[in-house]
ZAMINU-962087 format. One line per 4 residues: number of its first residue (from 1); their letters; for each residue x, y, z of C-alpha. Coordinates in nm, 2 decimals. Layout:
# ZAMINU-962087
NUM = a = X Y Z  ...
END
This chain:
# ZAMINU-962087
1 = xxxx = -0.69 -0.36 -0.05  -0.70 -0.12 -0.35  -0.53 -0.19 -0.67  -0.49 0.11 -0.90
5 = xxxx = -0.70 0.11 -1.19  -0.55 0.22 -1.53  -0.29 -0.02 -1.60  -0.17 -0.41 -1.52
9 = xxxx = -0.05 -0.42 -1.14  0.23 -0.60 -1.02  0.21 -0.89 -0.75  0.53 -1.05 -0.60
13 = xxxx = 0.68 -1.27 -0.35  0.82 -1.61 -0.26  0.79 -1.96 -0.29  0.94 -2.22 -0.24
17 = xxxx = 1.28 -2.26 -0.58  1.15 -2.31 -0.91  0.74 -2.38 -0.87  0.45 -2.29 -1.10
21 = xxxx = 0.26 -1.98 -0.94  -0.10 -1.96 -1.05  -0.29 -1.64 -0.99  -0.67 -1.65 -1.02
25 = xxxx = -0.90 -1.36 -1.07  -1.25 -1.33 -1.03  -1.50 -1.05 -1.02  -1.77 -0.88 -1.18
29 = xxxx = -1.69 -0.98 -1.54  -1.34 -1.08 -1.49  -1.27 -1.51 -1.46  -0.90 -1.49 -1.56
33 = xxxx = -0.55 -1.66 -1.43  -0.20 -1.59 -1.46  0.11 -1.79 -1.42  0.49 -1.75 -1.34
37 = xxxx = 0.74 -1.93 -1.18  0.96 -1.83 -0.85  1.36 -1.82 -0.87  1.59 -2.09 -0.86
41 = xxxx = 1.76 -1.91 -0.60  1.56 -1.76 -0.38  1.19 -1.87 -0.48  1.09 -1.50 -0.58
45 = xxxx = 0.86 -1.45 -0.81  0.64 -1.19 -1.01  0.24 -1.16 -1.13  0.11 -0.92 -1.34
49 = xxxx = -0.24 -0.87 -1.33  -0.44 -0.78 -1.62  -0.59 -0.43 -1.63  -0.94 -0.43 -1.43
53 = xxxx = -1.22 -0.23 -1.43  -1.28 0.02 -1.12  -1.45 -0.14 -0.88  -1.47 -0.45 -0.76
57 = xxxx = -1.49 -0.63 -0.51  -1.23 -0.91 -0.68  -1.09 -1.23 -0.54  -0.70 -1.30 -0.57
61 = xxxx = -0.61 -1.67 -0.52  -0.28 -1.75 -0.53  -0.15 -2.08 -0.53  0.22 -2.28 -0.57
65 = xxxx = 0.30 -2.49 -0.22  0.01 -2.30 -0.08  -0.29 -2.13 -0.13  -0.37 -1.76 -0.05
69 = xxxx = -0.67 -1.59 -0.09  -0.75 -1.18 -0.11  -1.05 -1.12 -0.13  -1.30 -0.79 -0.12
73 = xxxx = -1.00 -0.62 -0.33  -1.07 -0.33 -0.51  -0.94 -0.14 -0.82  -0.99 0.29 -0.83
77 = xxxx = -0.68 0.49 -0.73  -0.37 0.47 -0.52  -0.22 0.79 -0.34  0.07 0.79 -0.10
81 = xxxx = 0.00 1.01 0.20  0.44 1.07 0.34  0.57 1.34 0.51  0.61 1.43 0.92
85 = xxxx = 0.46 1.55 1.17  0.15 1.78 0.93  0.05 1.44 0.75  0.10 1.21 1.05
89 = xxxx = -0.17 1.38 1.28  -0.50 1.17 1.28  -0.87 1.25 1.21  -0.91 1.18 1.60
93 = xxxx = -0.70 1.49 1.66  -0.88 1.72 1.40  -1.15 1.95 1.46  -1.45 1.80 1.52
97 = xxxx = -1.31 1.42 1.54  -1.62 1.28 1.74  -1.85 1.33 1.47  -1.59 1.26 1.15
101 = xxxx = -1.53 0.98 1.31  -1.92 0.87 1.36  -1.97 0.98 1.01  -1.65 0.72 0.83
105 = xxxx = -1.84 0.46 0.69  -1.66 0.45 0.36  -1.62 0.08 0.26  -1.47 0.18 -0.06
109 = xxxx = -1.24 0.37 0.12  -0.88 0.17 0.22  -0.62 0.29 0.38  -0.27 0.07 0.41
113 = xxxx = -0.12 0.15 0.73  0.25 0.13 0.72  0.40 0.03 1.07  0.70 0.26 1.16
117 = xxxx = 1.06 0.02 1.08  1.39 0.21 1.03  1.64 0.01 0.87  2.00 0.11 0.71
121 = xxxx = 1.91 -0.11 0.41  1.62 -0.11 0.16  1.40 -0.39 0.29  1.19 -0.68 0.04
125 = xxxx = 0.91 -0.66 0.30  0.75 -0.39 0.52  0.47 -0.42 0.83  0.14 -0.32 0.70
129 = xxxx = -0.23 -0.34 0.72  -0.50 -0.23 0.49  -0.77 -0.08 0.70  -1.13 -0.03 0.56
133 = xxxx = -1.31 0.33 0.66  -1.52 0.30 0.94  -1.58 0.45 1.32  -1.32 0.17 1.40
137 = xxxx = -1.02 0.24 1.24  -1.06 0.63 1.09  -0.94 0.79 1.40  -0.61 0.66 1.40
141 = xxxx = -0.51 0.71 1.02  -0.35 1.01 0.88  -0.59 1.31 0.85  -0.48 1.48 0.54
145 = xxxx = -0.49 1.11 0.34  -0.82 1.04 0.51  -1.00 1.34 0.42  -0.83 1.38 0.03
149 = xxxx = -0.95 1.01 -0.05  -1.30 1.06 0.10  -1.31 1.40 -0.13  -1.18 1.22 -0.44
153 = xxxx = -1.40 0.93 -0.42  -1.69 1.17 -0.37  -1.56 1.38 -0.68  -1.48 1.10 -0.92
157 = xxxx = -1.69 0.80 -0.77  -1.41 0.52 -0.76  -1.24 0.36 -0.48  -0.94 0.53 -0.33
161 = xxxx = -0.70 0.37 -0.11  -0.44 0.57 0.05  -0.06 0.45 0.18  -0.03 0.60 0.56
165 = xxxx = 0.35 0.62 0.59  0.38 0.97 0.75  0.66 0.96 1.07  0.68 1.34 1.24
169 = xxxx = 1.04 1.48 1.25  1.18 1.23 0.99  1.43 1.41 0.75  1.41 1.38 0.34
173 = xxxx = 1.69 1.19 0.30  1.53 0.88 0.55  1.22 0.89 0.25  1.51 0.87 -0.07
177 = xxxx = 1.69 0.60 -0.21  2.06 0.63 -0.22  2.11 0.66 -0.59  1.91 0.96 -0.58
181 = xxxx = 2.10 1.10 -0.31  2.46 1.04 -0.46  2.41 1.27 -0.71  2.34 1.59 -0.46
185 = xxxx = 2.56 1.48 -0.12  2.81 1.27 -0.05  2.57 0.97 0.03  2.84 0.75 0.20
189 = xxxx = 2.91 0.97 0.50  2.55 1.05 0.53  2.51 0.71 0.58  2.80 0.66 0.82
193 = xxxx = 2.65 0.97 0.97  2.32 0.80 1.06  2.48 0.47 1.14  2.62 0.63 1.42
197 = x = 2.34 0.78 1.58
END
């Protein structure tokens, strides 16, 4: 993965109620931990991680009833790549996708792809998987992220990991929370609306 650099990252998720959370860090100069504990309730809990130098690669360990392990993270920059149909189309359909394709060995470039799930509520947890750059897995990311991360880590030499949620004929209001939407429609029969459907 890619953690953006710049500022103290957020890490959450669940334990089981009321356990010490340990988060380790370790990478070139960086031997640090962090603790919290989860909820009483539902065992959720929060980490913030310390502000890291670009670069990497890190290891993440994680441990409370279990132990999990991250490793070959990296910090640079973070870019969301959303939209339809014009940021959904992949580097295999773009002009000359053999060879771009040949050509993507970019291990510090990451891209999380974000498996299509509609749902009527917000969801706590989404399908993903963070892809390294390579003749494996370019051809099937979005093109338009692909190409602006491998330009901006050539222009400002830091890894770039891009967030592939692009879905073609999706509408603006699917990609906005409904607090922003009450205050320019009325949200509630939007949302009865597309229940229906």
């Amino acid at each position: 993965m890619v953690l953006q650099r710049g500022r103290r990252n957020l890490l959450w998720g669940w334990d089981g109620p009321d356990r010490e959370i340990e988060l380790s860090i370790e990478g070139p100069g960086v031997a640090q931990s962090v603790h919290a504990r989860s909820a009483q309730v539902d065992g959720r809990f929060e980490l913030e991680l310390p502000e890291l130098p670009a670069g990497g690669p890190y290891t993440l360990t994680i441990e409370g009833s279990s132990t999990l392990r991250l490793s070959d993270v990296l910090v640079g920059e973070v870019w969301l790549a959303s939209g339809q149909s014009n940021m959904e189309w992949t580097v295999a359909m773009s002009a000359d996708a053999d060879r771009e394709i040949a050509e993507a060995q970019h291990p510090q470039l990451r891209c999380l792809y974000v498996t299509r799930a509609p749902s009527a509520e917000p969801s706590a947890t989404v399908a993903a998987e963070w892809r390294v750059m390579s003749p494996a897995t370019a051809g099937d990311v979005t093109a338009v992220g692909y190409f602006f991360a491998r330009e901006l880590s050539r222009a400002i030499g830091v890894p770039i990991g891009f967030i592939d949620a692009a879905w073609g004929g999706t509408r603006v209001e699917a990609w906005t929370s409904g607090h922003a939407l009450a205050g320019v429609l009325d949200y509630e029969a939007e949302r009865a609306r597309w229940l229906l459907l």
